[in-house]
Backbone as CSV, one residue per row, in Angstrom:
resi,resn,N_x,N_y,N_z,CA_x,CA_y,CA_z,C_x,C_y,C_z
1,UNK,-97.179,-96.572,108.028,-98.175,-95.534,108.204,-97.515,-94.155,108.275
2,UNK,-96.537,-93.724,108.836,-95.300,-92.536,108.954,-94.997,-92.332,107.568
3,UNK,-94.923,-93.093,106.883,-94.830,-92.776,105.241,-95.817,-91.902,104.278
4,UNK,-97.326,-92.731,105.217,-98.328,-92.380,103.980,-98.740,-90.581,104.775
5,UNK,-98.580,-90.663,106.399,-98.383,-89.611,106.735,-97.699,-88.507,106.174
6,UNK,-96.206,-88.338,106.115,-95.604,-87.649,105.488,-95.883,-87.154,104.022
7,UNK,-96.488,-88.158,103.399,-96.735,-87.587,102.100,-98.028,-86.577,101.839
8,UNK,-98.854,-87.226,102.985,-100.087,-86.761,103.009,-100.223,-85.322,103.981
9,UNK,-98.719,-84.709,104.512,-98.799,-83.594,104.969,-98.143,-82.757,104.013
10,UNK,-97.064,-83.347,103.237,-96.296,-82.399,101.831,-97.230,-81.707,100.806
11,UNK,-98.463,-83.313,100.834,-99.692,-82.426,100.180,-100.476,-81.646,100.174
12,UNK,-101.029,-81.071,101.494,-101.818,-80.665,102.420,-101.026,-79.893,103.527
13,UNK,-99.893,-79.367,103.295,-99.269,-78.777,104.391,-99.835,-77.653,104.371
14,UNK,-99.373,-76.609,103.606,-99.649,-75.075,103.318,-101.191,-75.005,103.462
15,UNK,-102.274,-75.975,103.071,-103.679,-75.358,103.371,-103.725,-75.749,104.988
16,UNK,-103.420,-76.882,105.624,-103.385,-77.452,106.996,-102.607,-75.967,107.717
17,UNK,-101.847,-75.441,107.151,-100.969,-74.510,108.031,-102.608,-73.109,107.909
18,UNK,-102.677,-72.371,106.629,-103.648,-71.492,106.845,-105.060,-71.371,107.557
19,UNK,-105.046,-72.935,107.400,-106.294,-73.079,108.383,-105.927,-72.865,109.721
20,UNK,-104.882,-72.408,110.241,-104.402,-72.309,111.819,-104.642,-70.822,112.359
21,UNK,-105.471,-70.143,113.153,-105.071,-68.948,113.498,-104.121,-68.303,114.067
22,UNK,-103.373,-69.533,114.891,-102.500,-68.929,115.402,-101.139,-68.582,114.377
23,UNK,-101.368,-69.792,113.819,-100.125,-69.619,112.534,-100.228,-68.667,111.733
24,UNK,-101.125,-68.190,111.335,-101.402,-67.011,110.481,-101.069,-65.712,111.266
25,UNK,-101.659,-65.388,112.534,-101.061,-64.446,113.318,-99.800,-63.993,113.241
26,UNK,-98.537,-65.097,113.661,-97.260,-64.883,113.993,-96.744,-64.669,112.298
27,UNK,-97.354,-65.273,111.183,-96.950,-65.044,110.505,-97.055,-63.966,109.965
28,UNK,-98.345,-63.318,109.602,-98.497,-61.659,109.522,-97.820,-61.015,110.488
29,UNK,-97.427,-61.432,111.446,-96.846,-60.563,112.601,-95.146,-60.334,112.458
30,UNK,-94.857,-60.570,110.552,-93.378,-60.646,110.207,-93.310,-59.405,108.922
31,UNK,-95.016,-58.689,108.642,-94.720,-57.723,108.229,-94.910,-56.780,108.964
32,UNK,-94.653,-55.519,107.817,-94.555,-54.239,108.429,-95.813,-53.314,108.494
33,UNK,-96.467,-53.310,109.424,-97.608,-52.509,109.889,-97.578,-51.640,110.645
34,UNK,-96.712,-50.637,110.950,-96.328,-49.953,112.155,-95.526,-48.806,111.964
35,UNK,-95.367,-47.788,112.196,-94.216,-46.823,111.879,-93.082,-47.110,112.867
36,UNK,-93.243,-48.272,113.640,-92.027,-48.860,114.647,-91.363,-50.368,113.486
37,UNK,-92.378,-50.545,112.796,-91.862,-51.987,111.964,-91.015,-51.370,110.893
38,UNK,-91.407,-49.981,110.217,-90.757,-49.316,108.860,-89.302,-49.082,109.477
39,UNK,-89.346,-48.068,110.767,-88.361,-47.556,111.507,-87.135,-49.373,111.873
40,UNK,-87.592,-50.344,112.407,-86.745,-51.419,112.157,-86.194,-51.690,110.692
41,UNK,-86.750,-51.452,110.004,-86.608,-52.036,108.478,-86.116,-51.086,107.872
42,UNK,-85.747,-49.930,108.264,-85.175,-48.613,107.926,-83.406,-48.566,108.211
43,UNK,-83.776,-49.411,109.377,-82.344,-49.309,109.923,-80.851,-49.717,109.332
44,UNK,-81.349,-50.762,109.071,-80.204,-51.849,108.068,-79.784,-50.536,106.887
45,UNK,-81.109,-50.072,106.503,-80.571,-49.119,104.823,-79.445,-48.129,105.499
46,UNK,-79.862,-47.825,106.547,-79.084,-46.407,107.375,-77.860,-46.598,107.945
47,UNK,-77.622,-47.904,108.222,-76.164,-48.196,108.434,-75.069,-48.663,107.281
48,UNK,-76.203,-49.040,106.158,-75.324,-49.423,105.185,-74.840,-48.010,104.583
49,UNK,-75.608,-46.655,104.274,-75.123,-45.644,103.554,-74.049,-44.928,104.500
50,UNK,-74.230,-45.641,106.418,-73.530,-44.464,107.448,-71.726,-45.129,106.809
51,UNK,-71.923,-46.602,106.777,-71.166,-47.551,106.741,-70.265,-47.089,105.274
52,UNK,-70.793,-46.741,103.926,-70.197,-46.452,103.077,-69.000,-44.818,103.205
53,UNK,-70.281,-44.200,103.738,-69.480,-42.486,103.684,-68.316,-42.601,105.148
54,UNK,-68.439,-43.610,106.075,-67.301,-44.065,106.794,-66.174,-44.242,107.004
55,UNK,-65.995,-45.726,105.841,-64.998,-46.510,105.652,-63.911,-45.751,105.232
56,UNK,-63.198,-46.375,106.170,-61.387,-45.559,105.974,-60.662,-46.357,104.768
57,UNK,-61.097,-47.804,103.612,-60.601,-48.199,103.252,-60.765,-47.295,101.641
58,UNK,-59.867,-47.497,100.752,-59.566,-47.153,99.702,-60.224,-47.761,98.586
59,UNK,-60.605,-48.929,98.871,-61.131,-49.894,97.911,-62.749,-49.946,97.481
60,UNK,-63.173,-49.580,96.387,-64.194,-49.136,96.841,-65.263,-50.446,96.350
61,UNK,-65.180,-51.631,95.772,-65.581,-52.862,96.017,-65.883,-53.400,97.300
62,UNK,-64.680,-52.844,98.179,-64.723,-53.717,99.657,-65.588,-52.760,100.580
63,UNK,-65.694,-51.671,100.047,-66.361,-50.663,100.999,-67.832,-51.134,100.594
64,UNK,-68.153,-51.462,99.941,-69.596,-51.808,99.110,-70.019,-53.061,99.479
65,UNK,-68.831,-54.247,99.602,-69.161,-55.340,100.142,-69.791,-55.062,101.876
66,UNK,-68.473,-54.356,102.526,-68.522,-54.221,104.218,-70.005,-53.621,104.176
67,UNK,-70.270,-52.709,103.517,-71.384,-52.188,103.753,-73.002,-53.121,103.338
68,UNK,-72.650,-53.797,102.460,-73.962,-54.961,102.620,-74.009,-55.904,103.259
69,UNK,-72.729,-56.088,104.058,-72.413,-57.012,105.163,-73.146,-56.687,106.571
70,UNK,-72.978,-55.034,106.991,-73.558,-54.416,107.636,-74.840,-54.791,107.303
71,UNK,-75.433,-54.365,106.398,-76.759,-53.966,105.995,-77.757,-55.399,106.495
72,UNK,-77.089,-56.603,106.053,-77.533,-57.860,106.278,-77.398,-58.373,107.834
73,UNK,-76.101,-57.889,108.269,-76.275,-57.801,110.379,-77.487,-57.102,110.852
74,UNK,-77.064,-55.855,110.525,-78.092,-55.436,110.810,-79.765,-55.396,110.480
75,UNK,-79.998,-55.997,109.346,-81.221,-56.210,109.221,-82.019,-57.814,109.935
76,UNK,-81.105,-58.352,110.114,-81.215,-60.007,111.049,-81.508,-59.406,112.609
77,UNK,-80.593,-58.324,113.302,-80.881,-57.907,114.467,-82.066,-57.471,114.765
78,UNK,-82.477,-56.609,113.777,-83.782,-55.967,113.619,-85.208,-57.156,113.026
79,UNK,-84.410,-57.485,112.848,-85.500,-58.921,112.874,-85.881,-59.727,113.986
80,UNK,-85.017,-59.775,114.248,-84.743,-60.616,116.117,-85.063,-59.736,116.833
81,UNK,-85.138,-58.644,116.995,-85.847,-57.454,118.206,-87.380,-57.882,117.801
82,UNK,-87.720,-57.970,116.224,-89.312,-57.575,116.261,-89.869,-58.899,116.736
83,UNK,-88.963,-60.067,116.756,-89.438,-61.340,117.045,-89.581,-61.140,118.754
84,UNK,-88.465,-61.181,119.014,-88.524,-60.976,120.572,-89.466,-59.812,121.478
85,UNK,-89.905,-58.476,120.593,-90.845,-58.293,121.245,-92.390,-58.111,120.873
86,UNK,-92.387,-59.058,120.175,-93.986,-59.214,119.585,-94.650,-60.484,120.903
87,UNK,-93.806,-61.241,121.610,-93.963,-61.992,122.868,-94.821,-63.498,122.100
88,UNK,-94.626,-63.927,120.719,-95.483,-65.003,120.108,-93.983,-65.918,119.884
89,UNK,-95.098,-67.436,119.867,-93.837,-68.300,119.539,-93.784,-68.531,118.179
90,UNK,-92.116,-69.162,117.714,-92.077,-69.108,116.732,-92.850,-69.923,115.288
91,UNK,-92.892,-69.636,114.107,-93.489,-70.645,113.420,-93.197,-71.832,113.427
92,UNK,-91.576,-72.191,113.695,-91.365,-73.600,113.723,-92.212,-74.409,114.842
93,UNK,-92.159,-73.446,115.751,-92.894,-74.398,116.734,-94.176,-74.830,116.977
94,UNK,-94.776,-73.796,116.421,-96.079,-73.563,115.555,-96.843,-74.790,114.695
95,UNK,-95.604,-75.041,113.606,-96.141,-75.820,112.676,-95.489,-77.087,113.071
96,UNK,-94.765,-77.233,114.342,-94.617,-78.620,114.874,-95.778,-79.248,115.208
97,UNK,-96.403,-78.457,116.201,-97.680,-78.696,117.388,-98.619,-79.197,116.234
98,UNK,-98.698,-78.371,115.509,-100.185,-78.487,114.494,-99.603,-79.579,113.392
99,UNK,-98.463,-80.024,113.095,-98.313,-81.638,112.229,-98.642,-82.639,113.325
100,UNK,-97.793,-82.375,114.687,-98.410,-82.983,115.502,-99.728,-83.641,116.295
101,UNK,-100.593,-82.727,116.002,-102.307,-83.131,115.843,-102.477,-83.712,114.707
102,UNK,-101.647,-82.858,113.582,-102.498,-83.565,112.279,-102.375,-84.759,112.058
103,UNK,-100.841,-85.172,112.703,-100.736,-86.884,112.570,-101.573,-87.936,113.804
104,UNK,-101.837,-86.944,114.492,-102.792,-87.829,115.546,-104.444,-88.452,115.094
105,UNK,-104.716,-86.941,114.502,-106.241,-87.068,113.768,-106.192,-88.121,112.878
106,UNK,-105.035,-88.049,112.132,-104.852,-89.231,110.500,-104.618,-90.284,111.102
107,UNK,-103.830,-90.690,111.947,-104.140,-92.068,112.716,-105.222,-92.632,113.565
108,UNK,-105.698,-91.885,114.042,-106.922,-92.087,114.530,-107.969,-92.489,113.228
109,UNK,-107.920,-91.597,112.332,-108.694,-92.097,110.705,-108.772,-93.077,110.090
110,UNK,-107.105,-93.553,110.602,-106.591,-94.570,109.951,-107.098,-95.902,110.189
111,UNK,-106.934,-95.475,111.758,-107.572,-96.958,112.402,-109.079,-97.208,112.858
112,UNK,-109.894,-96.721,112.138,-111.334,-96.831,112.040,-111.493,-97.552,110.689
């Protein structure tokens, strides 16, 4: 039965997920609507150009690399601030809870 489950959520995942409000919430709640969300998403660009006119190295491949290296730290940090203070849990956990019903409902289906 865990079999016909699984297949039957691969099929039905993505509409089972939109039908969720809460899931839809946290998930819109990963763009940018805000002149505080642009200003996060701004940041990464601003360290990568501070990061280029910087670098003490000579090489200017490696200065280009360090600097999208930056750009990618820093845009993960700024990701993790907007997660941490939007105060919602994450999608994984999200779309645990809600396979978790969904396999309760389908067994319950099952065994009628």
């Amino acid at each position: 039965m865990n079999k016909s489950f699984e297949e039957y959520w691969l099929l039905n995942r993505q509409q089972i997920l939109n039908g969720n409000e809460e899931y839809r919430k946290v998930r819109d709640s990963y763009k940018v609507v805000s002149g505080a969300d642009m200003l996060l998403y701004a940041i990464p660009i601003v360290a990568a150009v501070c990061m280029l006119d910087w670098s003490p190295m000579k090489n200017e491949l490696l200065n280009w690399l360090v600097s999208a290296l930056v750009a990618i730290v820093a845009f993960v940090i700024c990701t993790w601030v907007k997660t941490v203070t939007s105060n919602v849990r994450s999608l994984t956990e999200i779309e645990e809870e809600i396979k978790r019903k969904c396999r309760e409902e389908y067994e319950k289906k099952k065994l009628k």
